[in-house]
C-alpha positions in Angstrom: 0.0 0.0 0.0 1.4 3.2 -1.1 0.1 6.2 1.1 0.7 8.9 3.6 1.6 8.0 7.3 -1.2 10.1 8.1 -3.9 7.5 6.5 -1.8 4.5 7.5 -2.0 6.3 11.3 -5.8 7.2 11.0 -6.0 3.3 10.1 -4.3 2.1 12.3 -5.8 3.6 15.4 -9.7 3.2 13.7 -8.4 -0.7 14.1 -7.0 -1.0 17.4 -9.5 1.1 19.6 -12.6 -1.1 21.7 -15.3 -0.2 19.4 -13.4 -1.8 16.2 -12.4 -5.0 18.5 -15.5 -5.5 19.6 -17.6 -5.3 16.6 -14.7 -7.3 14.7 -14.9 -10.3 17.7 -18.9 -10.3 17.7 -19.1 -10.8 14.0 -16.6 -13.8 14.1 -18.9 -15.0 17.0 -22.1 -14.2 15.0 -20.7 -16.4 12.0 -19.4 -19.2 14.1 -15.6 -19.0 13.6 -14.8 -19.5 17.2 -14.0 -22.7 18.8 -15.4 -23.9 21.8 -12.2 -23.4 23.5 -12.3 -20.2 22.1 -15.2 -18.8 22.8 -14.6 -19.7 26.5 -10.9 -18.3 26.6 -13.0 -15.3 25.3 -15.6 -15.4 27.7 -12.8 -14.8 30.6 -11.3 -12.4 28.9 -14.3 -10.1 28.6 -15.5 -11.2 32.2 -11.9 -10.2 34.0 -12.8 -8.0 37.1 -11.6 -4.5 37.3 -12.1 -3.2 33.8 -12.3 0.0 33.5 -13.0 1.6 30.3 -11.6 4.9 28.1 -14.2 7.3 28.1 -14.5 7.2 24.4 -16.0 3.7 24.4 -18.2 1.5 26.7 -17.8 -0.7 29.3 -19.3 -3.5 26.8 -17.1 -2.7 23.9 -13.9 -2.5 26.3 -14.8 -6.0 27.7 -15.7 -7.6 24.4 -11.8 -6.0 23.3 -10.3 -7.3 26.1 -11.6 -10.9 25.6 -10.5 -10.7 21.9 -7.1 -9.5 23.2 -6.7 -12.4 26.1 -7.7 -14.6 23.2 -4.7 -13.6 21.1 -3.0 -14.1 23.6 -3.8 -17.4 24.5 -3.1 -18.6 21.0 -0.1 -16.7 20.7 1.2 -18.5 24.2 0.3 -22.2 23.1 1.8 -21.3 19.7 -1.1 -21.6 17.3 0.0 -18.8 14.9 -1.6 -20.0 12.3 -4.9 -19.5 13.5 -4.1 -15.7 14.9 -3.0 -15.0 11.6 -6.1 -16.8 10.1 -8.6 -14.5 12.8 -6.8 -11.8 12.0 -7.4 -12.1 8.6 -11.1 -12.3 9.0 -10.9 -9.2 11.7 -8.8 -7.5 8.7 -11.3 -8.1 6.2 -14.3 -6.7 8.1 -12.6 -3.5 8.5 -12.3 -3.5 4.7 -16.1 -4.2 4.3 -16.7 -2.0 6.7 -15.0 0.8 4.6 -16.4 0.4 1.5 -19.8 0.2 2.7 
């Protein structure tokens, strides 16, 4: 991709805030990508204790985020990159719906 820094930055941040996460993880829950294991390791993530979220999003969207996030993290620790990079893929490609629409 051949643009300015200030797109790629206004991309980038559009992509890693709470409301982007958590309408990227509740999509790949709505189509049934997740695993059981998954969806639990999710689950714990969004229901960790002592959340609190940025003003500019809600407590919902921050939860949902964080359970996306403990779930990379979780695959990333028992070394399944092929399937972060396969999520992420997905998570990539709705952002690119997203935009066109």
């Amino acid at each position: 991709m051949n643009t300015t820094a200030n797109v790629l930055h206004k991309m980038a941040v559009e992509r890693v805030c709470a409301e982007y996460q958590s309408a990227a993880v509740h999509e790949l829950i709505d189509k049934g990508v997740l695993t059981e294991q998954e969806t639990e390791v999710y689950k714990r993530g969004r229901n960790t204790n002592g959340i609190n979220a940025p003003k500019h999003s809600s407590v919902g969207e921050y939860r949902s985020a964080t359970g996306l996030e403990t779930l990379f993290g979780f695959l990333k620790l028992t070394d399944r990159t092929e399937r972060i990079e396969e999520l992420f893929s997905m998570i990539w490609e709705y952002g690119e719906e997203k935009e066109s629409n």
